[in-house]
Every structure is written in structure tokens, then in C-alpha cells.
C-alpha positions as CSV (number, residue, x, y, z in Angstrom):
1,X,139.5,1.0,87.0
2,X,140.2,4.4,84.7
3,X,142.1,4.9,82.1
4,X,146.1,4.1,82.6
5,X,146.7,7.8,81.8
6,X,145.0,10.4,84.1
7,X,146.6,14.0,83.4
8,X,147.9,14.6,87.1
9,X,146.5,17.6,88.4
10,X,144.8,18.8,91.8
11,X,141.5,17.0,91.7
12,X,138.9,19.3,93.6
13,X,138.2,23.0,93.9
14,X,140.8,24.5,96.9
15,X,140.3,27.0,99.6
16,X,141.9,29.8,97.3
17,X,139.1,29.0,94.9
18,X,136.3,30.3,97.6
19,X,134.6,33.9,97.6
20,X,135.4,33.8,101.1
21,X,139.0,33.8,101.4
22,X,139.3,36.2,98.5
23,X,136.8,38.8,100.6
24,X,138.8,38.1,103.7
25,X,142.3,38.2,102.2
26,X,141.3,41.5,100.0
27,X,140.2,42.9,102.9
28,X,143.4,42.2,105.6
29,X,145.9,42.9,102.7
30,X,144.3,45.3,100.9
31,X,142.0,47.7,102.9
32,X,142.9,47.3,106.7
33,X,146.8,46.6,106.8
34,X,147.4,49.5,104.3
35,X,144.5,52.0,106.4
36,X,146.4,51.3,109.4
37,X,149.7,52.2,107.5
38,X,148.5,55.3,105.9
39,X,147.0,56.6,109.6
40,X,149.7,55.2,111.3
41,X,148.6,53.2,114.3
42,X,148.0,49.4,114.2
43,X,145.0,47.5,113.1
44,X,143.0,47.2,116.7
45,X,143.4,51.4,117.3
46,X,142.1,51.8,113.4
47,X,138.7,50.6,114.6
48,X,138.0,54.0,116.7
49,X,139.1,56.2,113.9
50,X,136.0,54.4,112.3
51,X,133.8,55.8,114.3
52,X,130.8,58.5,113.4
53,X,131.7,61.4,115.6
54,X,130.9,64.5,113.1
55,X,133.2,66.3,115.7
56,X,136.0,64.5,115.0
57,X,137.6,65.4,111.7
58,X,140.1,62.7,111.3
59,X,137.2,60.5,112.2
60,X,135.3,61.3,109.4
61,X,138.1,61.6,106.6
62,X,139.3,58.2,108.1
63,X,135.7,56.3,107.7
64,X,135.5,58.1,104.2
65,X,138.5,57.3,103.2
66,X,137.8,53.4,104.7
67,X,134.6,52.5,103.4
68,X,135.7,54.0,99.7
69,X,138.4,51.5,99.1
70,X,136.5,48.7,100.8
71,X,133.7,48.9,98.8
72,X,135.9,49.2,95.5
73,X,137.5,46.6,96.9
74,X,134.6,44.4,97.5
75,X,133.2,45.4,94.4
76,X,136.3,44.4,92.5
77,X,136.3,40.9,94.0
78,X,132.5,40.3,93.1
79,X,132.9,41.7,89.1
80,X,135.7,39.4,88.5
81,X,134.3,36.4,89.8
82,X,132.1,37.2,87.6
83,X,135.0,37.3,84.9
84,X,135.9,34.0,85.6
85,X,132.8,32.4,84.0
86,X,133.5,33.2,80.7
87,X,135.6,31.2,78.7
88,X,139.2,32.9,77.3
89,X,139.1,36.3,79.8
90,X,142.6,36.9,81.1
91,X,141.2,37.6,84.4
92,X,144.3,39.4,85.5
93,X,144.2,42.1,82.6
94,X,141.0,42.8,84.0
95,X,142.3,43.7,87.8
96,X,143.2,47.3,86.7
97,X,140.7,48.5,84.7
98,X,138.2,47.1,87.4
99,X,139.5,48.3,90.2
100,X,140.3,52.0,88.6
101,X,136.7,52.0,87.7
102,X,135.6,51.4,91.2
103,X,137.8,54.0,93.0
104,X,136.5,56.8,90.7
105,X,133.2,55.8,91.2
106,X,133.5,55.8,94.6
107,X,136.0,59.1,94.8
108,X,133.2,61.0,92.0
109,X,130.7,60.3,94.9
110,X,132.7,61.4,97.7
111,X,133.7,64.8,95.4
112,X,130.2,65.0,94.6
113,X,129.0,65.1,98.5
114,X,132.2,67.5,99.3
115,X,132.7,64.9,101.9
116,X,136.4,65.0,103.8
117,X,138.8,62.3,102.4
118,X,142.6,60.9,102.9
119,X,144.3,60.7,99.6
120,X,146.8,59.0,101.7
121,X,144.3,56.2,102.3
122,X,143.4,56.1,99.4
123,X,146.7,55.5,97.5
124,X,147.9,53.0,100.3
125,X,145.1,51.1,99.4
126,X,144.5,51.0,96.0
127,X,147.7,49.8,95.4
128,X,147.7,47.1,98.1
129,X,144.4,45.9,97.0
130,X,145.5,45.6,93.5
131,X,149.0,43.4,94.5
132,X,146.3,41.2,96.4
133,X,144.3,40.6,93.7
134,X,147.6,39.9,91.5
135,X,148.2,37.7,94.1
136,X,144.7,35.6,94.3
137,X,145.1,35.2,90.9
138,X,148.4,33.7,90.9
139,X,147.4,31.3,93.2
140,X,144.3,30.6,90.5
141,X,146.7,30.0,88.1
142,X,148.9,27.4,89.9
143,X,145.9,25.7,91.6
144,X,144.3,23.8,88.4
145,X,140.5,23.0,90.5
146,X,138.2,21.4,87.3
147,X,138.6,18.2,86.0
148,X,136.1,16.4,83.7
149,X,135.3,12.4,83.8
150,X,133.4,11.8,80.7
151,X,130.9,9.2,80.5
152,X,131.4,7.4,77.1
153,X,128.8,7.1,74.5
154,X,127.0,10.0,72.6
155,X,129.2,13.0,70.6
156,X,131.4,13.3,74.0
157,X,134.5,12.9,71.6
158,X,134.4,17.4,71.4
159,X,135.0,17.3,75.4
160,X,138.4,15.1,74.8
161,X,139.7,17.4,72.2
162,X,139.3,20.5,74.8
163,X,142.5,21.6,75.8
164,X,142.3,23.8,79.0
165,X,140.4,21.3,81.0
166,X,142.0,17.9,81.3
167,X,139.6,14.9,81.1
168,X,139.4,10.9,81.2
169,X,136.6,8.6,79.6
170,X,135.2,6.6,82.8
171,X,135.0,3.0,82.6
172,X,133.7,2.1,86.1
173,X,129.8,2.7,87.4
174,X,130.6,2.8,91.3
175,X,130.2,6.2,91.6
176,X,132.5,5.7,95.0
177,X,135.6,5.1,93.1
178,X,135.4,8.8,91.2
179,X,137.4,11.2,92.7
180,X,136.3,15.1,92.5
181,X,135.9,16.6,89.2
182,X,132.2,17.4,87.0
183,X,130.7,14.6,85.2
184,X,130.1,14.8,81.5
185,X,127.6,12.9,79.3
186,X,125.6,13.2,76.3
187,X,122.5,13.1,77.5
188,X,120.2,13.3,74.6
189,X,122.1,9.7,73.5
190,X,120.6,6.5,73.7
191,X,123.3,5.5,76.6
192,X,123.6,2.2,78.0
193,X,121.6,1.0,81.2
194,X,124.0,0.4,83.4
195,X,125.4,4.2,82.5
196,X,122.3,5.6,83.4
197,X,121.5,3.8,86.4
198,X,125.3,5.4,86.9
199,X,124.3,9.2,86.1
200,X,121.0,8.6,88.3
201,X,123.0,7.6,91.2
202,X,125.5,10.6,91.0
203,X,122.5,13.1,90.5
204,X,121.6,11.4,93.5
205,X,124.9,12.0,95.4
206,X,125.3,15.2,94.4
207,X,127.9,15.2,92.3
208,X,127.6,17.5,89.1
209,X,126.9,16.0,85.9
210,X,126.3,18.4,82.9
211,X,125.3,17.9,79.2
212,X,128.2,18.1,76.6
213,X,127.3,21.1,75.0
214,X,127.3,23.0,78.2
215,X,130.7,21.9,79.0
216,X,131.6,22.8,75.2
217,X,130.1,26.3,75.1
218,X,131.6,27.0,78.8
219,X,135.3,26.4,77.7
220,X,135.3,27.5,74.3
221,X,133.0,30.7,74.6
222,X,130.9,28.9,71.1
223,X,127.3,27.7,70.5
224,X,128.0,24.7,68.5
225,X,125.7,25.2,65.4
226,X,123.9,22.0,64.4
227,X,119.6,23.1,64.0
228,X,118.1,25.7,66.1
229,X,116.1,23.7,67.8
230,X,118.9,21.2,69.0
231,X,121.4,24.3,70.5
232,X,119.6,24.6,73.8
233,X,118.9,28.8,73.3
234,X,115.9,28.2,75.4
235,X,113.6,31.0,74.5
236,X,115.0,32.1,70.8
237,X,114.2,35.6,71.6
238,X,117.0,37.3,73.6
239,X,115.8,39.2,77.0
240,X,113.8,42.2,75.8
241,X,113.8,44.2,78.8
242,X,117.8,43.6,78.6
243,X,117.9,45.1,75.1
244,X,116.0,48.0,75.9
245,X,118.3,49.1,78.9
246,X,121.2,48.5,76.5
247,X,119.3,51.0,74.3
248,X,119.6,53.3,76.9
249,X,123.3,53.1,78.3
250,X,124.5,53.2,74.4
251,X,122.8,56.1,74.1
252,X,124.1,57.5,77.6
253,X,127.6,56.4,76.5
254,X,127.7,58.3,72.9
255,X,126.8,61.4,75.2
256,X,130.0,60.7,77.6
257,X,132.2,59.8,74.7
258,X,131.8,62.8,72.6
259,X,133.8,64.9,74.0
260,X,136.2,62.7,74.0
261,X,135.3,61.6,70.1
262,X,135.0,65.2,68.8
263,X,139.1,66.3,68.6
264,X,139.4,62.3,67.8
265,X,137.1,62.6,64.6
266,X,138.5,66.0,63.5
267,X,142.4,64.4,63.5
268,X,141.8,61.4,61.6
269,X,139.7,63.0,59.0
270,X,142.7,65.5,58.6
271,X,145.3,62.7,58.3
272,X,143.4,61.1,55.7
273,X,142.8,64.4,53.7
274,X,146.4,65.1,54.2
275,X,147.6,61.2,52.7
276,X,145.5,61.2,50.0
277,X,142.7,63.6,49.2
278,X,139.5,61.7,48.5
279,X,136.3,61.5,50.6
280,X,137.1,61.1,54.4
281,X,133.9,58.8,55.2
282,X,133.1,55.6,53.6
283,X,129.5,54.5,53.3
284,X,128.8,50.6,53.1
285,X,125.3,48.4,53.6
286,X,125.2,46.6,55.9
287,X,122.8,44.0,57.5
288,X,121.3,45.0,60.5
289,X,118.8,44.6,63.4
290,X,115.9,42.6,62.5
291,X,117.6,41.8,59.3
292,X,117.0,45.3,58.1
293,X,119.7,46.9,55.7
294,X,121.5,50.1,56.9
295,X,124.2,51.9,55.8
296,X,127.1,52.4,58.1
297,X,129.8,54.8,58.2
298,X,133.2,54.4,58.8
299,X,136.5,56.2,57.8
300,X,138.0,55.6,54.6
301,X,140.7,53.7,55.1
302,X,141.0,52.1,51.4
303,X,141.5,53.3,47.7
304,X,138.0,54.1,46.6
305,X,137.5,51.4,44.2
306,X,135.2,49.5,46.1
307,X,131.9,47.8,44.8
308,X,129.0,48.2,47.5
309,X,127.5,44.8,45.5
310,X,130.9,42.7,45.2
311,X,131.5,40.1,47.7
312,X,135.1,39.6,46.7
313,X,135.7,43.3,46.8
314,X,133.3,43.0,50.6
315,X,136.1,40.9,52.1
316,X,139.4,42.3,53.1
317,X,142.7,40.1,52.9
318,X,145.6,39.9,54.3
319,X,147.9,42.7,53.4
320,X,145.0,43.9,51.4
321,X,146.9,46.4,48.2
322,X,143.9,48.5,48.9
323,X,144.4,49.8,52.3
324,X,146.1,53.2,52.5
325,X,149.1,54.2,54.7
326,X,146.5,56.2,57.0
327,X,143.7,53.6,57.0
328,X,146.2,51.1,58.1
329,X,146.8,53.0,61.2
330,X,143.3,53.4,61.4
331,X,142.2,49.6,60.8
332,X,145.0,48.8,63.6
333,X,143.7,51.0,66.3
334,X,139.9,50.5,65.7
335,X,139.5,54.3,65.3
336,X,137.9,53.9,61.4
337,X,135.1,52.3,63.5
338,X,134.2,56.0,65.3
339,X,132.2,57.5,63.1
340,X,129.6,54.8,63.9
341,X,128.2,56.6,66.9
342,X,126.3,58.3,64.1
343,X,124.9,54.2,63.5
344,X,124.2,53.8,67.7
345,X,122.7,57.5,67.8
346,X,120.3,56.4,64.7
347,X,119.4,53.1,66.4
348,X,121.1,51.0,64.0
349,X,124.1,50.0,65.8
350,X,125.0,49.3,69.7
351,X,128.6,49.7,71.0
352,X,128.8,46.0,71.4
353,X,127.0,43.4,69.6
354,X,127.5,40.5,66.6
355,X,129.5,43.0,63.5
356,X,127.1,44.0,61.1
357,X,128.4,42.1,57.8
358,X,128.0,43.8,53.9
359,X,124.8,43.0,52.7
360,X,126.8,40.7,49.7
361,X,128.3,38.9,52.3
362,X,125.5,38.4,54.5
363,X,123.2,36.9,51.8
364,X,126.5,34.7,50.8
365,X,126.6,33.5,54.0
366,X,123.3,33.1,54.3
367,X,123.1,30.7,51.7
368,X,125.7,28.5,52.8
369,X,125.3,28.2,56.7
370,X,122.0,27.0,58.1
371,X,120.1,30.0,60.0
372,X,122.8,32.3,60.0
373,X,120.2,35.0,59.7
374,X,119.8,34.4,63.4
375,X,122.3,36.5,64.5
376,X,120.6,39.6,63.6
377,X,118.3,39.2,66.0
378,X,120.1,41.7,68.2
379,X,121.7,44.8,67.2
380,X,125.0,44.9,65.4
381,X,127.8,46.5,67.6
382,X,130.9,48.2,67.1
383,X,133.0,45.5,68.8
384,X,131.3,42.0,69.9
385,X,132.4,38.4,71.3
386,X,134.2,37.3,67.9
387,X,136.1,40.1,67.4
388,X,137.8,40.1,71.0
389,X,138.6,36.5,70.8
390,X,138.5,35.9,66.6
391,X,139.5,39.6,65.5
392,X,138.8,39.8,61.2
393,X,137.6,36.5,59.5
394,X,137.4,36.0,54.9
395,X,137.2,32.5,54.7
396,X,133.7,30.2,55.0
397,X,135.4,28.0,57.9
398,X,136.0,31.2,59.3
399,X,132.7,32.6,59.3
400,X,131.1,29.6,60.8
401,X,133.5,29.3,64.1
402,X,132.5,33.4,64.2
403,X,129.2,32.8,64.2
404,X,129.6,30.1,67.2
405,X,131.2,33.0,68.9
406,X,127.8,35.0,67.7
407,X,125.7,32.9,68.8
408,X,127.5,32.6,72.4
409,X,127.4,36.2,73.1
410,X,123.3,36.1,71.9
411,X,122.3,33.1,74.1
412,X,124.3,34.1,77.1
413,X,123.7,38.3,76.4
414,X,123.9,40.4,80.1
415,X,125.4,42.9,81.3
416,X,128.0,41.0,82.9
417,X,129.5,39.7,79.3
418,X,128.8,43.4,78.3
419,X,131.7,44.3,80.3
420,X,133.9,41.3,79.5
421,X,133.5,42.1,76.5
422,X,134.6,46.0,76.4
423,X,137.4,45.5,78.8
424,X,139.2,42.8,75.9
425,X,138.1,45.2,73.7
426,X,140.9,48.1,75.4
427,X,143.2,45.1,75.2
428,X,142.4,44.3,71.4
429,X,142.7,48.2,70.2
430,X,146.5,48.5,72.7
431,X,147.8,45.3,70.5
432,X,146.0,45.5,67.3
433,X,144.8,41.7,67.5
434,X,142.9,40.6,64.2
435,X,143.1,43.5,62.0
436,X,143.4,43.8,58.3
């Protein structure tokens, strides 16, 4: 017997959870139907417009036009699958940006190659393959698929108090009677036999059974912080080869965005001349990689009164007296945080990464949490993990849960999370979340 009180749900993953029906649906609805719309014949006569005859001009410009949107569309269904396996991404505020960013790939290629394409095509099926996507993940939404049965014993209370996922504590060690659903366990405790023998035989069955932490980390996007040697990092030194590419597509990226930054730069350091006077740029040192200090550059967006060596006067509050009627625009929309190309340009910075914290704070915090100076193993970013899902933090408590977020974004860093990351990060500047 379980518990009196399972959470009803639909046990087991469904067939709208597979790859494959996304690919095949995305496909129909999205590429095909809307192609044959767009040429105007039906599905069956669209497949000899597809055909390589260099003679044929509508031939061409209808294969162009074809394999564009269903790679974009193929490509789209792939990244945010990805999406899905990090903890708090609103998959569908992703579709969008996504898919946009596949089309003008693909259409900068085919401009590119001066190859003939159907703008026509095109249109018909971007927009059907993003109300297919809208509609895959509505049906994500209203399918619940994960369920966890917690074996008891060990520090498996954290998995109970999750929210998102619902859970029961087993109580039975036929592994026949468990319907679908992951298996949970602390498997580092001293457990009993008979719930051993029980994890042995599901291992056995194939059922999945995963350590508490990993459950913890996947739901809440934190690395629980207990001793270094206890958080399951694996190797403590983040991917190498990784960092070094990232080296390279920041710097890639400051080129791209300077054109773009340039007009940017030149306005805000006008508005704040024009609200105030004073200096435009605000200098601050900061920790950085490798625990190095640096000093990083930002728009002045406060009264300048501040102490480089105060931590009280380091932390900003809520409604903070300080902040001017410019730099509160400023703080809002991230744009104070521009001038820190300068910091990715010199090396110091990346665009995303852990936030590089005053050097009064840093050794404050230091102090208090256990290995904190871990997180400056990578390099500091403009935006990072905490900020899109904890935006600005003062308190101690505070700090700690960010650094869980640190530490998540350190132990699981990729490009993939890269991307997650900068997406919520157009989402964060649109709404303002977390800003002081």
C-alpha cells in the first residue's frame, strides 16, 4: 500500500511528450500543409516542385524556399527540447526568439548564395510552424508526465517540499505494485535492507532511480551547498576547452553588438549629463576570474557618494535615496551594464557568467559562506543564471540561494544553458525583473 493521498495526475510520459510526434506534427502543420498553400496545389503534387531541375525555376525557389523553413523548423524543435531540461524556462517565451533566429540564419544563407526564394513560402510557414509549436506546448502544459515515489530514509524530506513535481513516500518493496514515475532515494544514507534489495531490483527492471540531489538541482536550477566535496561537481574545474570557445564568441559578439552599442552609449551618457552633471561612468572593484580584482565600468546611475571600500554603501536597497531619476531608468532596462564590453573586450568579463560582486562584499561573503570563492572560477558575466531567475539580492540568505543558482550554472556550464540563459535575459530587461 502507498500513501492514502496520491496527488492525481497522469502517471507516465504521453505520446505528445516524444521527439517524434513533435518532428512529425511540426513538419505536417507547419512546413508541408502551409508549402502546399503558399504554391497552391495539395500536398501529393508539392513533392515534384521538390525536385532538382536547375531548368525549372519554380522548382528551385520551391525546394529553397522548402528546405529553409524545414530546417528552421527542425532546428527549432531540437533547441527547445533542449529548453525543457532546465529548471524555470518558460519554454513558450522561447518559441519566437528561436524560431526567428533560425529563419534568418537560414534566409542570411540563402541571401548570401543569391539563391531564388518564395517569400510566400516563407511567411506561410513561419507563422504555421510557430502556432504548432504554441500548440505542442499547450499540450505539455496540460499533460503533467513526471511523477516522483520517494524511497524514505536519508535527507529525501527537500524532494517533498518541491512544488512543481508531485511526489509520495513509498511504503511497499514489490517493485510490481509502483506505477510509472522516477524513483528517488538518498543514496549516500545508510538505508535499510529490505530498501535496498528494493532499489537493486528496480535498477534491475529498468526503472529510473536517481540520487536526491539530482532531482533537487533538476527542479530548482540550485547546487545545494553543503562541502565541495559532497555536491557531486565531478571534476571541480569547469570544461576548459568550453571556456576558451566562449572566449571567442564574446569577443565575436562585442564586434556584432557595436554598432548597435555605439548610438546606445552616446544617448545614455547624454541623459545623464543632461539630469545631473557629474561623471557619466562609474568605476567599482570588483572580484573577478581566478579571484583576481578588476575594476568594472558601468554608468552612473547614483549620487556620487559612494565608498569603493564600504560594504553597506556596496549593497543597493530597495528604493535606494541614491539612485538618480536617469540611473533608475537605466538600472530598470540593464543598459548601465553596457559599458562593460570594455570589461569582456579586456578579458575580464564574459557576457554571461556568475555577477562579479564589490571586492567588500566578496570578502564579506567570503567569510561567512563556506567556499564561496568557488564561483570565481569562471569569468564574471554581464547577466548569469541568478540574475534571470533571482534578479538583485542584499541580504546573507539571499546571497547563499544565489550562489546555489552560481554554482548550477558552473557545474552544468554549455552552450545549451548559454542560450537559456540570454533568451530570459531579453525577457528580464522587457519587464525589469529584480532591479534596484
Amino acid at each position: 500500500m502507498f500513501l492514502a493521498s496520491v496527488p492525481h495526475v497522469t502517471i507516465g510520459r504521453s505520446v505528445f511528450h516524444t521527439l517524434r510526434f513533435e518532428l512529425v506534427f511540426v513538419m505536417l502543420c507547419g512546413v508541408i500543409l502551409p508549402a502546399s498553400l503558399a504554391v497552391g496545389v495539395g500536398p501529393v503534387r508539392l513533392i515534384p516542385l521538390l525536385g532538382l531541375d536547375q531548368n525549372a525555376t519554380e522548382s528551385v525557389t520551391t525546394y529553397n524556399s522548402f528546405i529553409c523553413a524545414a530546417l528552421s523548423a527542425l532546428g527549432t524543435a531540437v533547441v527547445l527540447r533542449r529548453f525543457r531540461l532546465y529548471p524555470g524556462t518558460a519554454v513558450a517565451g522561447s518559441i519566437f526568439p528561436v524560431l526567428a533566429s533560425f529563419y534568418g540564419a537560414a534566409l542570411a544563407i540563402i541571401l548570401f548564395l543569391r539563391a531564388e526564394y518564395s517569400n510566400q513560402i516563407l511567411l506561410f510557414c513561419f507563422f504555421a510552424t510557430l502556432a504548432a509549436r504554441y500548440a505542442i506546448e499547450t499540450l505539455h502544459i496540460r499533460v503533467s508526465g513526471l511523477f516522483y515515489w520517494i524511497v524514505p530514509g536519508g535527507k529525501v524530506d527537500v524532494i517533498r517540499q518541491l512544488e512543481r513535481t508531485p511526489t509520495a513516500t513509498l511504503s511497499s518493496t514489490s517493485v510490481e505494485d509502483i506505477p510509472a514515475g522516477a524513483i528517488i532515494a538518498d543514496l549516500h544514507a545508510d538505508l535499510a535492507p529490505e530498501w535496498e534489495r528494493f532499489i537493486a531490483e528496480a535498477a534491475i527492471s529498468g526503472r529510473g532511480i536517481y540520487h536526491y540531489k539530482q532531482a533537487w538541482e533538476a527542479e530548482t536550477g540550485k547546487v545545494q551547498i553543503n562541502h565541495l566535496s559532497e555536491n557531486g561537481f565531478g571534476s571541480l574545474v569547469p570544461s576548459i576547452a568550453y571556456q576558451k570557445i566562449k572566449r571567442l564568441v564574446d569577443l565575436c559578439f562585442c564586434v556584432l553588438a557595436f554598432p548597435i552599442a555605439l548610438p546606445l552609449l552616446a544617448i545614455c551618457a547624454a541623459a545623464i549629463k543632461v539630469d545631473g552633471g557629474g561623471s557619466v561612468l562609474f568605476f567599482q572593484r570588483r572580484m573577478g576570474f581566478r579571484g583576481q580584482p578588476f575594476k568594472v565600468v558601468k554608468f552612473r546611475t547614483m549620487t556620487e557618494t559612494h565608498n569603493d571600500g564600504d560594504r553597506q554603501e556596496s549593497i543597493t536597497q530597495n528604493d535606494d535615496a541614491r539612485i538618480t531619476r536617469v540611473g533608475k531608468f537605466l538600472r530598470k532596462s540593464r543598459l548601465d551594464e553596457l559599458p562593460q564590453i570594455y570589461n569582456i573586450l579586456l578579458g575580464q568579463m564574459s557576457w554571461i557568467g556568475p555577477r562579479p560582486e564589490a571586492v567588500s562584499l566578496s570578502s564579506w561573503y567570503e567569510a561567512e559562506i563556506p567556499f564561496y570563492r568557488y564561483r570565481h572560477i569562471v569569468r564574471p558575466g554581464i547577466t548569469g543564471w541568478a540574475q534571470v531567475n533571482q534578479g538583485h539580492v542584499a541580504s546573507l540568505d539571499e546571497v547563499t540561494e544565489k550562489l546555489q543558482f552560481d554554482f548550477y550554472y558552473i557545474k552544468n556550464l554549455s552552450y545549451w544553458l548559454d542560450i537559456v540563459i540570454a533568451l530570459r535575459t531579453l525577457r528580464v530587461v522587457l519587464s525589469g525583473f529584480g532591479a534596484k
